[in-house]
C-alpha positions as CSV (number, residue, x, y, z in Angstrom):
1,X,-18.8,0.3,-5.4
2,X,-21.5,-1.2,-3.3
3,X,-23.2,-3.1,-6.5
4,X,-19.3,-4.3,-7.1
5,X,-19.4,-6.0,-4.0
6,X,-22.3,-7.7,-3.9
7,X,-21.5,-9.4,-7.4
8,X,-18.3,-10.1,-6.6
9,X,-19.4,-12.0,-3.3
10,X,-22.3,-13.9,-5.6
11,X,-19.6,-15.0,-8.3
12,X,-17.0,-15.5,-5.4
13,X,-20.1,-18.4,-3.8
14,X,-20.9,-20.3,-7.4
15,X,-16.6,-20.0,-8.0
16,X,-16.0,-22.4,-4.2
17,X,-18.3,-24.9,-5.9
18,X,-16.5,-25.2,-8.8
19,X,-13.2,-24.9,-7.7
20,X,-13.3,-27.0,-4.5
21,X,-13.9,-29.9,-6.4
22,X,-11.2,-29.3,-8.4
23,X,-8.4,-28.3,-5.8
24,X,-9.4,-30.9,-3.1
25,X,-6.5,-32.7,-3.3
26,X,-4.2,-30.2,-2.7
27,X,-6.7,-27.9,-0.5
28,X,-6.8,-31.2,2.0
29,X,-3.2,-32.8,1.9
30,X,-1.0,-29.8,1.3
31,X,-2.5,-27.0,3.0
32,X,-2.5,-28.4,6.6
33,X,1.3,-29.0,5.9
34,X,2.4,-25.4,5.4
35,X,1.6,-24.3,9.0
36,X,2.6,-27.2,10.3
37,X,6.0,-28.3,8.8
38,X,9.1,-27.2,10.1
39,X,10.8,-23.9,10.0
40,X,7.0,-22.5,8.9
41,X,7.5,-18.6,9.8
42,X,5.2,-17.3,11.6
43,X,1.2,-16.7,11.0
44,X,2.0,-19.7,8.2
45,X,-0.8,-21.7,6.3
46,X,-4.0,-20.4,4.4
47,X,-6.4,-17.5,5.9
48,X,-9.8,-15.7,3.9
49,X,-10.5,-12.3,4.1
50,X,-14.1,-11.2,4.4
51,X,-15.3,-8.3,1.9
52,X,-15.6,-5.8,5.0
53,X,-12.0,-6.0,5.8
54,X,-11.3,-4.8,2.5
55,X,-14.0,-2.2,2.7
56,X,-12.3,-1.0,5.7
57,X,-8.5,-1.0,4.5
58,X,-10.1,0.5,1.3
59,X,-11.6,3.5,3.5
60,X,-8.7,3.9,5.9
61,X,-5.8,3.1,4.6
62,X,-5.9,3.5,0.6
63,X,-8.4,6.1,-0.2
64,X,-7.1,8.2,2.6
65,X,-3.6,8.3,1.2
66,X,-2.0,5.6,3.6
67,X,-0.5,3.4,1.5
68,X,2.2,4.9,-1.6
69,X,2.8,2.7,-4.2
70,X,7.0,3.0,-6.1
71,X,7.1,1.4,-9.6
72,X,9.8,2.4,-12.1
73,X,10.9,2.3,-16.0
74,X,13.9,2.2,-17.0
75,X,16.3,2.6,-20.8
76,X,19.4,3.0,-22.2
77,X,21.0,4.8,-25.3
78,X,24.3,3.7,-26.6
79,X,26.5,5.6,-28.6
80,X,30.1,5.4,-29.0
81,X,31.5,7.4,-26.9
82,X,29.2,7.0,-23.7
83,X,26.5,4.8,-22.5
84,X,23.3,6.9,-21.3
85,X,20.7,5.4,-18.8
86,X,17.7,6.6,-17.9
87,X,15.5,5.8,-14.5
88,X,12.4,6.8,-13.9
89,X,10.9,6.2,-10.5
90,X,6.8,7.2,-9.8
91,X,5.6,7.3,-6.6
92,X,1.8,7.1,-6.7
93,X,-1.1,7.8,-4.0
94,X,-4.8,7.4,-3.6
95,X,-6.4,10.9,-2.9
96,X,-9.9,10.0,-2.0
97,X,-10.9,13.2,-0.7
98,X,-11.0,14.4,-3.7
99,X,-11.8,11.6,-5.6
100,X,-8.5,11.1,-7.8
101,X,-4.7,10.5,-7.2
102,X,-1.2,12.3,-6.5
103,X,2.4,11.2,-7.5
104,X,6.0,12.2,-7.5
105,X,8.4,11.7,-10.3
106,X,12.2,11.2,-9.9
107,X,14.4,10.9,-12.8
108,X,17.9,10.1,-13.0
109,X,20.1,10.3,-15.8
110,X,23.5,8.3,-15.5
111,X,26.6,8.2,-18.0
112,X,28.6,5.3,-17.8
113,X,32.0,5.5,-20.1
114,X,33.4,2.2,-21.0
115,X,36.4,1.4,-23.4
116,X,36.3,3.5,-26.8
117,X,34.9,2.3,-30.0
118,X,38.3,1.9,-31.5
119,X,39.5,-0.4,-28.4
120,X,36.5,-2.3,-28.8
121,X,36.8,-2.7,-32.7
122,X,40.1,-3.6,-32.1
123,X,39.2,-6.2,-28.9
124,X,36.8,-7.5,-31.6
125,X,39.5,-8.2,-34.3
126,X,41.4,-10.1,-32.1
127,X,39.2,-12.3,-30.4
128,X,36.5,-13.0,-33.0
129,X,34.0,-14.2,-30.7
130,X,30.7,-13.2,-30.8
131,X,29.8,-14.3,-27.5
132,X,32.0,-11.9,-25.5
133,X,30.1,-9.5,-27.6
134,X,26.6,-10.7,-26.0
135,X,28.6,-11.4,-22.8
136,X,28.8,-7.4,-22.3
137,X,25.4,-6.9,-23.3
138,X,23.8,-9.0,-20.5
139,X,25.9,-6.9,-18.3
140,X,24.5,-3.7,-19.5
141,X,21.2,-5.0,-19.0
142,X,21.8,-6.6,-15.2
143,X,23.6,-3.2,-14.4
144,X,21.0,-1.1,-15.8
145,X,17.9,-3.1,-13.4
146,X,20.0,-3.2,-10.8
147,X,20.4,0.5,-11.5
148,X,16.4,0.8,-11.7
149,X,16.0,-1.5,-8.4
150,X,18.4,0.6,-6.0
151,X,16.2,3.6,-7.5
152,X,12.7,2.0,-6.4
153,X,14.2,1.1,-2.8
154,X,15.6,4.5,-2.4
155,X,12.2,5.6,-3.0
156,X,10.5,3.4,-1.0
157,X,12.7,4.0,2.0
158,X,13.5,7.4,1.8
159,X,11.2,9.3,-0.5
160,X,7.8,7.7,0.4
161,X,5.8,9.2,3.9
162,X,2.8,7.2,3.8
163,X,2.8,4.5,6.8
164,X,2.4,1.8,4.3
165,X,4.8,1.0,1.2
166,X,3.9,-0.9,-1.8
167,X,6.2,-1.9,-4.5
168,X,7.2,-3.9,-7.5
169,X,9.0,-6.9,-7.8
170,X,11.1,-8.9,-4.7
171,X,12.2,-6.7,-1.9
172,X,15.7,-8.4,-2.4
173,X,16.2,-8.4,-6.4
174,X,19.6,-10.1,-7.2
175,X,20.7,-7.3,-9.0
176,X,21.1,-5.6,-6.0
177,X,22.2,-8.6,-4.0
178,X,25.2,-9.4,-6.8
179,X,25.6,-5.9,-7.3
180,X,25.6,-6.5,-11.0
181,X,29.5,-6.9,-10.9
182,X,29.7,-2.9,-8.8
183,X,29.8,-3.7,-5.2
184,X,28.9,-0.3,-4.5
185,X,25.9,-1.0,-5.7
186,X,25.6,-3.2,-2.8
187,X,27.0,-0.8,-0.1
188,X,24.5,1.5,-1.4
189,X,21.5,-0.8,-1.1
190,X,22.5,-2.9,1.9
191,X,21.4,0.4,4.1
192,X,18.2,0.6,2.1
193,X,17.3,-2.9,3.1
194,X,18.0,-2.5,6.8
195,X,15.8,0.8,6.8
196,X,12.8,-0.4,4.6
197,X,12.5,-3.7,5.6
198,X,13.8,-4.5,8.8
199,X,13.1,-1.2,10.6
200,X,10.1,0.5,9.1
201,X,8.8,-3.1,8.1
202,X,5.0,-1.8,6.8
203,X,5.8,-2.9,3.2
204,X,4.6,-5.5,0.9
205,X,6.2,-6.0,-2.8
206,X,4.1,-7.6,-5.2
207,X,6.1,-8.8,-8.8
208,X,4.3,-9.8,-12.1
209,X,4.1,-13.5,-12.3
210,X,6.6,-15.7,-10.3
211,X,9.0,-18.6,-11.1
212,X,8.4,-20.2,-7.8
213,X,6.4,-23.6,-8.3
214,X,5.6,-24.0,-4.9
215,X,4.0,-20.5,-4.6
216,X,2.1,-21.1,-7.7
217,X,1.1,-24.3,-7.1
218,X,-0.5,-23.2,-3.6
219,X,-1.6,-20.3,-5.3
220,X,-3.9,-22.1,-8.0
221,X,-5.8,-23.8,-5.4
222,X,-6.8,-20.6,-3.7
223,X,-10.2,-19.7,-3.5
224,X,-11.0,-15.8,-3.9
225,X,-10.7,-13.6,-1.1
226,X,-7.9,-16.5,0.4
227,X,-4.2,-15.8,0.6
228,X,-1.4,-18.1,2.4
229,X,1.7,-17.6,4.1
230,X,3.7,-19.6,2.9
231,X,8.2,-19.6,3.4
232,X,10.4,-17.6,4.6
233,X,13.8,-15.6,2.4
234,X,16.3,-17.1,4.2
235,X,17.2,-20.0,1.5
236,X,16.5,-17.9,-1.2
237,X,19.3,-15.3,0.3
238,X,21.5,-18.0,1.1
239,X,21.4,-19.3,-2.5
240,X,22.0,-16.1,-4.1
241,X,24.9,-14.8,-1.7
242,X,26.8,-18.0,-1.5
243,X,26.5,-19.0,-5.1
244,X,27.5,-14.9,-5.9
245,X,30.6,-14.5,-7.9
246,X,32.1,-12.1,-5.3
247,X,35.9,-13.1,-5.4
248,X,38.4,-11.2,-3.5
249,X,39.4,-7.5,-2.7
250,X,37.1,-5.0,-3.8
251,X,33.9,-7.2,-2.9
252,X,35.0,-7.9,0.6
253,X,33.4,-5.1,2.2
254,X,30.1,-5.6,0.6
255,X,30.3,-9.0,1.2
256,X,30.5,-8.4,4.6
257,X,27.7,-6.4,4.3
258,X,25.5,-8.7,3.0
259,X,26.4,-11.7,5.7
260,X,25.3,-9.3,8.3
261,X,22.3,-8.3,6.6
262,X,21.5,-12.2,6.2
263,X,22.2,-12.7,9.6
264,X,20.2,-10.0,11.0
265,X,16.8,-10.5,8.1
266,X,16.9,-14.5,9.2
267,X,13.3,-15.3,9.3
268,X,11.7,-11.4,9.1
269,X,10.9,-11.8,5.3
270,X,8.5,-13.9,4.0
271,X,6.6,-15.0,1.0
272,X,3.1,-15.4,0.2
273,X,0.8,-15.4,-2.4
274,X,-3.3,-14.2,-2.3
275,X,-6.3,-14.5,-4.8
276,X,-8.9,-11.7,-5.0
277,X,-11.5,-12.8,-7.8
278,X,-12.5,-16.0,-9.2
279,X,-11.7,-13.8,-12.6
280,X,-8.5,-13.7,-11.8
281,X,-5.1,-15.6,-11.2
282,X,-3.2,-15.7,-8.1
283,X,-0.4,-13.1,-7.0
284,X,3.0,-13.5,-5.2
285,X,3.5,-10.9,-2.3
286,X,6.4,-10.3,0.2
287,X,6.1,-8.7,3.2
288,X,7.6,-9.0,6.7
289,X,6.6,-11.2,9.1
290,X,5.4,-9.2,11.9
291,X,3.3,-7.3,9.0
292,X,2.4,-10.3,6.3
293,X,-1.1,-10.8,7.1
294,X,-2.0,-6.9,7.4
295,X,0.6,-6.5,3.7
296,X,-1.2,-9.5,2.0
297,X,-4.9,-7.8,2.8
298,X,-3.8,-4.1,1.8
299,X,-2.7,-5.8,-1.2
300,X,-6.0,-7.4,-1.8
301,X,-8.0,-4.5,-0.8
302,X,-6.3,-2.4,-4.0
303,X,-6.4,-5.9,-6.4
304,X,-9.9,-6.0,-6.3
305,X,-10.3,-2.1,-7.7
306,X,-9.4,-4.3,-10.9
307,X,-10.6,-7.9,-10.6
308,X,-10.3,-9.0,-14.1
309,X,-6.7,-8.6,-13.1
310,X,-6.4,-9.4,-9.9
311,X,-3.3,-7.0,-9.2
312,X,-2.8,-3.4,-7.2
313,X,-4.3,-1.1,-9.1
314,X,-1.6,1.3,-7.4
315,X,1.4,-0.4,-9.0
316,X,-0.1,-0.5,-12.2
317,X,-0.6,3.7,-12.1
318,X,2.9,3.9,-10.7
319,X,4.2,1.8,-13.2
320,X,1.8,3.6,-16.2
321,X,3.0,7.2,-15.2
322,X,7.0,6.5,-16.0
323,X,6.4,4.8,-19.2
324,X,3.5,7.4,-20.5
325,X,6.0,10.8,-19.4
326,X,9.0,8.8,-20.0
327,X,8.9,6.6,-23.0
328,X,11.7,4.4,-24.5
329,X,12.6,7.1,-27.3
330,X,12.5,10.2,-24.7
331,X,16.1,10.1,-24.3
332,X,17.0,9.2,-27.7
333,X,16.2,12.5,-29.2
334,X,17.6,14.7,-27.2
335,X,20.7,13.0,-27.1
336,X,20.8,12.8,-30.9
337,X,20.6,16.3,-31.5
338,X,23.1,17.2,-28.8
339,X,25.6,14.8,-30.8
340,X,24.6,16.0,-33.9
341,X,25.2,19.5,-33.1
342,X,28.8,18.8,-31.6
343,X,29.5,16.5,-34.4
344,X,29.1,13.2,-32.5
């Protein structure tokens, strides 16, 4: 570990040469501006982290078991007469007493009946349009993520012990926000949100990759060992709930919900993004913001177990666990031979 440092902080020297020259621009315009501009949450702009800090979250916090990482896998067998899906959520741990690591597995199996094949042939027949065909399907899919995401959060917020919670992916996934056309998938995750991150608010969620320009762009022109604090949700929850195909009756209540939830997470969640390794590219990271600059270096301290990567190395176990004891095909066998011996 001790030889890993010292090359990393020789390669992390000759890597500010190169790359200052080639992120002036945006190092000395932009970056002043993201502290400064309005509505910045709080601790915004760009901060470095020296080695020793991550040597001491490393020794404190992840090696001793403070920190519990939730990342899940997730498939689904259709047959005719029922829909199958299956969750899988690991929670995973550093043990460094004794030099290896713990986790938890929670599996969930979940039978969804929809209309029978001959109403759907029939539907079919009648309608001859393909796209209401693939129409369904991308409702499957949503329903079974959002499935997966109120899993993870249960997890997180229930499940894990450890002071600190790492997880996958954005602490508000839309899934859970549109409730994938259920809204009691959103009365079930509203509470979630208010008790993971508003209340125990020690969390940081880190996704792979990131469609937001401006966090990528600012991420680029990181340096290693840098991370920024950069916006807060509040537009980002405002889009999703306003422009959310809610419509009347049933949704009400867990509309309701969700205003109040806005109302109440209104500047407390924030986005960053952090570098660890000159090796590797930049990573998004949520957090709260009474937490974001103690959730971006925890982040960073388990990143750099994997610098070619540059990504927890506790997410990446997590995430390993479900798909290596639960693979895509577990569920199809089993549920084969169960139909094939009733004569399904």
């Amino acid at each position: 570990m001790a030889e890993q440092f010292d090359r990393l902080q020789r390669e992390i020297i000759a890597a500010q040469v190169r790359e200052m020259e080639a992120r002036r621009d945006i190092r000395e315009q932009a970056f002043p501006l993201i502290a400064r501009r309005e509505g910045a949450p709080r601790d915004a702009g760009v901060h470095e982290v020296e080695l020793g800090e991550l040597r001491t979250v490393q020794q404190h916090l992840l090696f001793s078991g403070h920190v519990q990482a939730v990342d899940g896998a997730s498939v689904v067998h259709q047959t005719l007469p029922m829909t199958i899906f299956q969750t899988s959520i690991a929670l995973a741990t550093y043990l460094g007493d004794h030099g290896t690591w713990g986790h938890r597995v929670f599996q969930k199996d979940v039978k969804v009946s929809g209309r029978t094949a001959l109403d759907r042939t029939l539907a079919l027949l009648a309608q001859r349009k393909a796209a209401e065909d693939a129409e369904e399907a991308g409702v499957s899919d949503m329903l079974r993520r959002g499935l997966m995401a109120n899993a993870e959060l249960a997890v997180m917020a229930r499940k894990a012990e450890a002071p600190w919670r790492m997880g996958h992916g954005h602490p508000l996934p839309k899934e859970l926000l549109t409730g994938a056309g259920m809204p009691e998938l959103i009365e079930l995750s509203v509470p979630l949100f208010r008790e993971l991150l508003l209340d125990h608010k020690r969390f940081v969620y880190v996704p792979h990759g990131s469609n937001d320009r401006l966090l990528r762009t600012i991420g680029d022109a990181l340096l290693p060992l840098e991370y920024a604090i950069v916006d807060d949700l509040n537009s980002y929850m405002h889009g999703v709930i306003t422009q959310g195909h809610y419509g009347t009756g049933r949704f009400q209540k867990a509309l309701r919900m969700l205003e109040g939830f806005q109302a109440d997470a209104s500047g407390k969640l924030v986005a960053g993004v952090f570098r660890v390794s000159p090796h590797s590219s930049s990573q998004v990271f949520y957090a709260h913001a009474e937490h974001a600059s103690e959730a971006a270096i925890v982040a960073m301290a388990d990143a750099v177990l994997v610098e070619a990567r540059g990504y927890p190395m506790l997410l990446d176990l997590a995430g390993g666990i479900c798909r290596e004891m639960f693979p895509s095909d577990a569920i199809f066998k089993p549920a084969a031979a169960v139909m094939t011996q009733y004569g399904a």
